[in-house]
C-alpha positions in Angstrom: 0.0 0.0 0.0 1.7 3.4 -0.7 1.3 6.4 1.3 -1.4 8.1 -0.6 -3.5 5.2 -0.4 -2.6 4.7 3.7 -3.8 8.4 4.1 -7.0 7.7 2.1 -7.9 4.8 4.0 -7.4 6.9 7.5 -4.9 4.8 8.6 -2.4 7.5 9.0 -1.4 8.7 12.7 -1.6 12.7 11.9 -5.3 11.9 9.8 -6.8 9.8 12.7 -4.8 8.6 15.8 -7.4 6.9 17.0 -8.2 4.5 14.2 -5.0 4.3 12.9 -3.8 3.0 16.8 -6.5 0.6 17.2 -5.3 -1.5 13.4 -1.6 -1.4 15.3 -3.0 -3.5 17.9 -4.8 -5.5 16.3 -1.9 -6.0 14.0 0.0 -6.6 17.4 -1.9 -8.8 19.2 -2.3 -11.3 15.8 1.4 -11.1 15.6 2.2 -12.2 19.4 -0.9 -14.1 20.7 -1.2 -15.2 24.1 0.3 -14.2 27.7 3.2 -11.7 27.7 6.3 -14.2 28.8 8.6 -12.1 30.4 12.2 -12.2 28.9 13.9 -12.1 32.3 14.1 -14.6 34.7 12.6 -13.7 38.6 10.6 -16.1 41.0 9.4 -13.4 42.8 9.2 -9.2 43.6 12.8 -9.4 45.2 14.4 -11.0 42.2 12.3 -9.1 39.5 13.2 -5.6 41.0 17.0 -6.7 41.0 16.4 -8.0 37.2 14.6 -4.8 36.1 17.0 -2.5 37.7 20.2 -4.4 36.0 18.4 -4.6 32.6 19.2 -0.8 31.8 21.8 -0.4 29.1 22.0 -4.4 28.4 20.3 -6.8 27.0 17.8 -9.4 28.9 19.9 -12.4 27.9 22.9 -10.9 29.9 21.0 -10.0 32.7 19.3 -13.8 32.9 23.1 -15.1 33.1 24.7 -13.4 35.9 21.6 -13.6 38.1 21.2 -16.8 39.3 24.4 -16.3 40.7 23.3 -13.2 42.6 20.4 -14.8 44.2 22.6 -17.5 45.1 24.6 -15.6 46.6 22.1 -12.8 48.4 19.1 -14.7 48.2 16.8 -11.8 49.8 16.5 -8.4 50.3 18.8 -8.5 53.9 21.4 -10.6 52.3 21.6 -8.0 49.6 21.4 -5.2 51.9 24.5 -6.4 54.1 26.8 -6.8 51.2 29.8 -5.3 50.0 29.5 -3.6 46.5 32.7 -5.1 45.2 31.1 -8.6 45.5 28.0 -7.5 44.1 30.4 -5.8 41.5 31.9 -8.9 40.7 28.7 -10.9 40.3 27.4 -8.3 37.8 30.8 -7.3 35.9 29.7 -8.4 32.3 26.6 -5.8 32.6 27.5 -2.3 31.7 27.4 0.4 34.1 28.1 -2.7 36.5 29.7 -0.2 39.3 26.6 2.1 39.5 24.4 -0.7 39.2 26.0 -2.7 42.2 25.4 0.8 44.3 22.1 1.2 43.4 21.0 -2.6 44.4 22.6 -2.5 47.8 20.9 1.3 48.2 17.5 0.0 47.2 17.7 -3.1 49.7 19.0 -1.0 52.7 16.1 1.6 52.3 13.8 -1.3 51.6 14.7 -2.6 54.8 14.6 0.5 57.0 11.8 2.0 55.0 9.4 -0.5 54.2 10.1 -3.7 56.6 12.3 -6.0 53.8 8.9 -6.0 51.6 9.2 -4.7 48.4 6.7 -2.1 47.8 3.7 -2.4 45.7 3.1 1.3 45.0 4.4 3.4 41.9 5.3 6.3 44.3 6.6 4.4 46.6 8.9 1.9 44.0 10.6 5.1 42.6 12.2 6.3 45.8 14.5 3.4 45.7 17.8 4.0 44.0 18.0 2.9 40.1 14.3 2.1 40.5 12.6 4.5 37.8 9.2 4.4 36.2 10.0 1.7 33.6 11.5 -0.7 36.2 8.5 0.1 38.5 5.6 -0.3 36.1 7.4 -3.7 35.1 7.7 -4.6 38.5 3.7 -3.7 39.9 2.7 -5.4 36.6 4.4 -8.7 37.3 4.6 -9.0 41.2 1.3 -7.1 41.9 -0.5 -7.8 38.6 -0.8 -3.2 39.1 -1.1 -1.8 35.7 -0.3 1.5 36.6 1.0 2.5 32.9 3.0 1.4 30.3 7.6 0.4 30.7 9.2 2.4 28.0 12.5 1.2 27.3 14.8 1.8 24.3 12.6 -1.1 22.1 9.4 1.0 23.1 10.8 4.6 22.8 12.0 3.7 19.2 8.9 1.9 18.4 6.7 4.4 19.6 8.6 6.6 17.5 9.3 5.0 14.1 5.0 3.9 14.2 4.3 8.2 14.7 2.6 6.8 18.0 4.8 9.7 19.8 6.9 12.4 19.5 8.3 12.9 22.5 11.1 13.6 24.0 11.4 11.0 26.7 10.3 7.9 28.2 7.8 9.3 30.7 6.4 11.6 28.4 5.9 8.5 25.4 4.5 6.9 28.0 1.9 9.4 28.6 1.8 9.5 25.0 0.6 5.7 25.1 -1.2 5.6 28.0 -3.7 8.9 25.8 -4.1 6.3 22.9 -4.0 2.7 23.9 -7.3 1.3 26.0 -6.1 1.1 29.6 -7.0 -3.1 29.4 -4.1 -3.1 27.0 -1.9 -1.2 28.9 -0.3 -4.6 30.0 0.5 -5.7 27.1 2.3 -2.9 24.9 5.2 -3.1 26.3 5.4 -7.0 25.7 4.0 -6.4 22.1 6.4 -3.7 21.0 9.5 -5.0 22.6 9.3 -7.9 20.5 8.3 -5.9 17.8 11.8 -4.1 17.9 13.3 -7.2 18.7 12.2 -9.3 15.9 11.4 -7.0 13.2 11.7 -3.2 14.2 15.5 -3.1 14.8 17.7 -0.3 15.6 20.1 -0.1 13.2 18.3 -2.0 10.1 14.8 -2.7 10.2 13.2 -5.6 8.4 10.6 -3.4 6.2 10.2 -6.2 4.0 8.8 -8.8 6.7 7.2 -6.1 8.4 3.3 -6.8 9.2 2.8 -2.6 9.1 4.7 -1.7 6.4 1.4 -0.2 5.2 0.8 2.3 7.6 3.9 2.8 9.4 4.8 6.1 8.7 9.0 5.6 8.8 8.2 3.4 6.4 6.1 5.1 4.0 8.1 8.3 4.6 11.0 6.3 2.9 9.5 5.6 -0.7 
């Protein structure tokens, strides 16, 4: 379909948002069916905050091989709390930013300890107190430990996504977010992060996107704005 004809059938973003976001997730939800899997590995809230937090700037694959070793080693929030960042540095070396990201765990266990009992909390406000706990690792982690959809994770897949489909022109992740949150239902909430994370995983990519095998080649406006 070329872009003439994607405008004449009102499927383009600037014509109607509305209509033009409800065939994306249709498209979407065909295209990834079922449950959203979760690409990192966590058994429960202590271990998918940690995995969240240590995702940033690395891929999920990495993340899924160094932590079994730091739950072994600090199976719980006071283990963690107690230990000595060039340990935890150790454990987490192959993950960039791995020095910063060793700080922030051991920060976020201490306050959870002295702040909220050695739970981990199940409020937005509360989540983004804790060091290198912001709103994509907290909406990740109410979703999956507190099954809380309080709004939608935007991480790099998402922010490009949102970008490259003329679903949002912002700025940054809290304000795509908001961006998302205005034009997705709020039941789907919960699964746009899932669906367009593997969207820019699979298909969408960074650096060379597969237009060809793309199932919205004829409506995405990157796309069309390249013929």
């Amino acid at each position: 379909m070329s872009k003439k004809n994607a405008e004449e059938n009102h499927l383009d973003p600037k014509s109607d948002m509305h209509v033009y976001a409800m065939e994306v997730m249709r498209r979407f939800e065909k295209a990834f069916p079922g449950e959203p899997v979760p690409a990192l590995h966590f058994n429960d809230s202590y271990q998918c905050v940690c995995a969240v937090a240590l995702s940033a700037q690395t891929t999920d694959v990495n993340v899924n091989k160094v932590t079994p070793i730091l739950f072994a080693r600090y199976p719980d929030v006071k283990s963690l709390a107690g230990a000595r960042q060039e340990e935890v540095e150790e454990i987490i070396r192959s993950l960039g930013f791995f020095r910063n990201k060793a700080k922030n765990l051991i920060g976020m266990a201490q306050r959870i300890m002295t702040e909220y009992g050695g739970e981990i909390p199940g409020t937005m406000e509360d989540l983004i107190t804790l060091p290198g706990v912001a709103r994509k690792t907290a909406n990740i982690v109410l979703q999956a430990s507190f099954g809380i959809v309080e709004g939608i994770a935007v991480d790099t897949h998402v922010f490009r996504v949102a970008h490259r489909l003329g679903l949002s022109e912002a700025k940054t992740p809290d304000q795509v977010e908001r961006d998302l949150c205005s034009i997705f239902p709020r039941e789907h909430w919960a699964r746009v992060n899932y669906e367009m994370v593997n969207f820019g995983r699979t298909i969408c990519e960074a650096k060379k996107p597969l237009h060809e095998q793309c199932f919205l080649n004829d409506i995405c406006p990157y796309y069309l704005n390249a013929l």
